[in-house]
N, C-alpha and C positions, 0 to 999 in steps of 0.2 A: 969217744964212746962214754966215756968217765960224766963229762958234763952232759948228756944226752940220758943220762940214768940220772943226774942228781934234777934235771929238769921234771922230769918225770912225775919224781919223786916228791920236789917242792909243787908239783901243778896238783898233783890228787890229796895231798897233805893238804893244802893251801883250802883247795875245794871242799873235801870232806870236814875241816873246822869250822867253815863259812855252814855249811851244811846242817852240821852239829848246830851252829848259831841260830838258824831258822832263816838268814840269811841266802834266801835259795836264787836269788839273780844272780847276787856274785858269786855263787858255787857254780854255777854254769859256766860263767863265764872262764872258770877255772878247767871246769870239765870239758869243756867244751874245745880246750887246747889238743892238737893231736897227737901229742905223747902221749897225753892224758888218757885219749882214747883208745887207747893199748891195754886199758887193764880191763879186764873182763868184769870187774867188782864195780870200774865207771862205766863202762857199758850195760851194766844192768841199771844201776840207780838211775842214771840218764833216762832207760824206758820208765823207771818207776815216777820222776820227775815230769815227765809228757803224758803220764799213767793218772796221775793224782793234779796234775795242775799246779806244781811247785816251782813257783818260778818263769815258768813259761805258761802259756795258753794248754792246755790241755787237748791231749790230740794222741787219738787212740793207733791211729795209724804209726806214725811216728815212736809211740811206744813200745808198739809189736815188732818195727823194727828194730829196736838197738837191744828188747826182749832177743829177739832173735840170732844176732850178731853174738850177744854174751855165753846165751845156751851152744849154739854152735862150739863155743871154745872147751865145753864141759862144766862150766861153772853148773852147779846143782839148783841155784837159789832162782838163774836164769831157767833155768829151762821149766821148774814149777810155774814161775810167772808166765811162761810162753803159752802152758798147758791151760793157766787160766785163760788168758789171750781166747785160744781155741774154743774153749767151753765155754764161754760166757760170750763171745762175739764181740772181742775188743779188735779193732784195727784189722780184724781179717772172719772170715765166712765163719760161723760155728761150726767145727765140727768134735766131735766128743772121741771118735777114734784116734786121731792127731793129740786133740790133748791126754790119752793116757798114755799115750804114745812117749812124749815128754814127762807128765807126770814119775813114769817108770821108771826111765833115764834118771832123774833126781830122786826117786825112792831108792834105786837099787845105790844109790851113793848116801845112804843114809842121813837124807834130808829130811826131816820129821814132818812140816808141814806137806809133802808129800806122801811121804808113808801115809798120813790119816786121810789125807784125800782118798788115797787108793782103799782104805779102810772104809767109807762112808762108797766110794764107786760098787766096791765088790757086796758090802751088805745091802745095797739098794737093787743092785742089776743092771745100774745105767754106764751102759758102753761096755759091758764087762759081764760073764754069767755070775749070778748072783752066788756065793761061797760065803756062808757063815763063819765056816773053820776059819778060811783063807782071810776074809773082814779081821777077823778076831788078833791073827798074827799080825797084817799090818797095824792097827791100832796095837796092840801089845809095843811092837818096834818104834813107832811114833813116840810113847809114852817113856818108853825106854832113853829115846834121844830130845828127851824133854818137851814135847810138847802136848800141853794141859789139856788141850779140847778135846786129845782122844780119850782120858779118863774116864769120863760119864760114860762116852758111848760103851766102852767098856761094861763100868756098870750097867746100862741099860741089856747087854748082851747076857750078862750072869742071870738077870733080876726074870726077861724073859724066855731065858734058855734057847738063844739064838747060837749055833754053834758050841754050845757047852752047856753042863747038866745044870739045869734050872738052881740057881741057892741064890735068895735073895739078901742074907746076911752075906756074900762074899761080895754083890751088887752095893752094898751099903759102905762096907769100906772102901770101894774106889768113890762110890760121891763123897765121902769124909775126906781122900786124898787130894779128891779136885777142888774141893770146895775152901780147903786149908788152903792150897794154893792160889785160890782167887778165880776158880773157875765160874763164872756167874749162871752156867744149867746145871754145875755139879750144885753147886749151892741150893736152886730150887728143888732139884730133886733131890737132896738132902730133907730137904724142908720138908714135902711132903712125905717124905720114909719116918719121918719124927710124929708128922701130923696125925698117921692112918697108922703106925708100925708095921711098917713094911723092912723086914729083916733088921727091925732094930726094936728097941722098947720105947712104945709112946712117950713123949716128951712134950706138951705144950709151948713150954719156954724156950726150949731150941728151937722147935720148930720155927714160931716167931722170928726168933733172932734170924733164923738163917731166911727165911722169907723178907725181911726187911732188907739184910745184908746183898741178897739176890737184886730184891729193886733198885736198890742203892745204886747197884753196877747196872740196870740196865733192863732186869729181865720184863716183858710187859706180863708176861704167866702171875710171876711173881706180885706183881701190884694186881692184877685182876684177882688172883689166891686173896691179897690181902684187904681188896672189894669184900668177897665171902665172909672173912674173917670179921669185919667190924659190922657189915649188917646181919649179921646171924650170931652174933654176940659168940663167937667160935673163941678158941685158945685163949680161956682164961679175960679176955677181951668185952670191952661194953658196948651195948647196940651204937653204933653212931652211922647214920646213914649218908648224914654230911661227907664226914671220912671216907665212908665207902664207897662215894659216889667222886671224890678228889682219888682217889687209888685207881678207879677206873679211868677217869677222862688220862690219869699218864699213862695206862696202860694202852689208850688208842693213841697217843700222842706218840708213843714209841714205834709202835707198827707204822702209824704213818709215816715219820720220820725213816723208817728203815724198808721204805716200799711195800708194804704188808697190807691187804686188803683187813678187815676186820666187819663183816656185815653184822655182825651181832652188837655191834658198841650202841646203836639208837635204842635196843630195846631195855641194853643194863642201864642206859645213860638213864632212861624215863624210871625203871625200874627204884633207883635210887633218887630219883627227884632231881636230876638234874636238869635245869632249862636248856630246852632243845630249841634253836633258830628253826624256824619254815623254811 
């Protein structure tokens, strides 16, 4: 029994370094031993491995399996992924009631990346009746068990009095929260609360900074923002329309990149002098 635990132990040890390495064939190889497959923590990364394409051929079916096998045991982390599975149509039929189904399961074990899902389901109304109040808590609880994305929406809930009394200065301190933290929407919306003074006092130079810092990490808002900025000689800034037409083309570069339609890019592209192909 004794060597049947240290095996175990040395196959998911073994794997998860290989893993940590980037090293993702021979993590398998390791994971893929059947002591190994006894732990609920390899049972899930195994789906997230067949999920992402790490090591193996990518195969959604196969992910939703061993997704499945892990949530079954109560692991929290599995059973969010399962919910994604559901809702987004990985390896099995979408359906949205199944995945809050599982989402729940891993919020009520206070899994954060769940909680906010459930926070974004309930202020939306998809799968779920819409509750501002009820939004508000589980983003509160996400936030609570560390996780940055609920922040903003947060703010955004203060800023338009969604479930709680309109104060856009209390709106501004969660985007400062998130934004310090590396939140990349809290940062843009930081940006423009600095831009427009929105519950805080106009700032040209922060705003800048946190609009640049936004792009930095990703945001295409934030580069199309900083389009406006140098062709309308905005924040302290000088006309350059070269600039503002390099600011734009990343910002369609990023939508595309991230599946995102953009029908308006051909006319800012012309609008800034940017050469358009036929």
């Amino acid at each position: 029994m004794l060597v049947g635990i240290h095996a175990l132990a040395d196959n998911v040890t073994e794997g998860n370094r290989l893993y940590r390495a980037k090293q993702y064939e021979e993590a398998m190889s390791f994971f893929m031993k059947l002591d190994a497959q006894k732990s609920p923590e390899i049972m899930n990364r195994i789906g997230f491995m067949y999920d992402a394409g790490r090591g193996v051929e990518r195969n959604g079916n196969i992910a939703f399996q061993w997704y499945r096998k892990a949530a079954e045991t109560g692991l929290a982390k599995a059973q969010y992924n399962l919910g994604l599975c559901f809702q987004n149509g990985i390896g099995v039929k979408k359906d949205i009631n199944e995945a809050i189904k599982w989402y729940l399961k891993a919020a009520e074990q206070g899994y954060p990346d769940a909680e906010s899902k459930m926070g974004y389901l309930t202020v939306t109304g998809k799968g779920v009746k819409q509750d501002f109040k009820q939004a508000m808590q589980w983003y509160r609880r996400a936030v609570e068990h560390g996780n940055i994305h609920a922040i903003p929406e947060l703010g955004i809930m203060y800023e338009e009095g969604l479930g709680v009394k309109k104060d856009k200065t209390h709106a501004v301190q969660y985007y400062i929260m998130g934004a310090e933290k590396g939140n990349v929407r809290a940062q843009f919306l930081l940006a423009e609360a600095y831009r427009y003074g929105r519950g805080i006092k106009n700032d040209d130079e922060r705003s800048l900074y946190w609009y640049k810092k936004a792009a930095e990490n990703g945001s295409a808002d934030a580069y199309d923002a900083l389009g406006s900025v140098y062709a309308n000689e905005q924040l302290g800034q000088k006309k350059d329309r070269k600039k503002a037409g390099e600011m734009v083309e990343k910002a369609i570069e990023i939508r595309k990149q991230n599946g995102e339609g953009d029908p308006d890019a051909r006319r800012r592209l012309k609008f800034f002098g940017v050469k358009l192909d036929d």
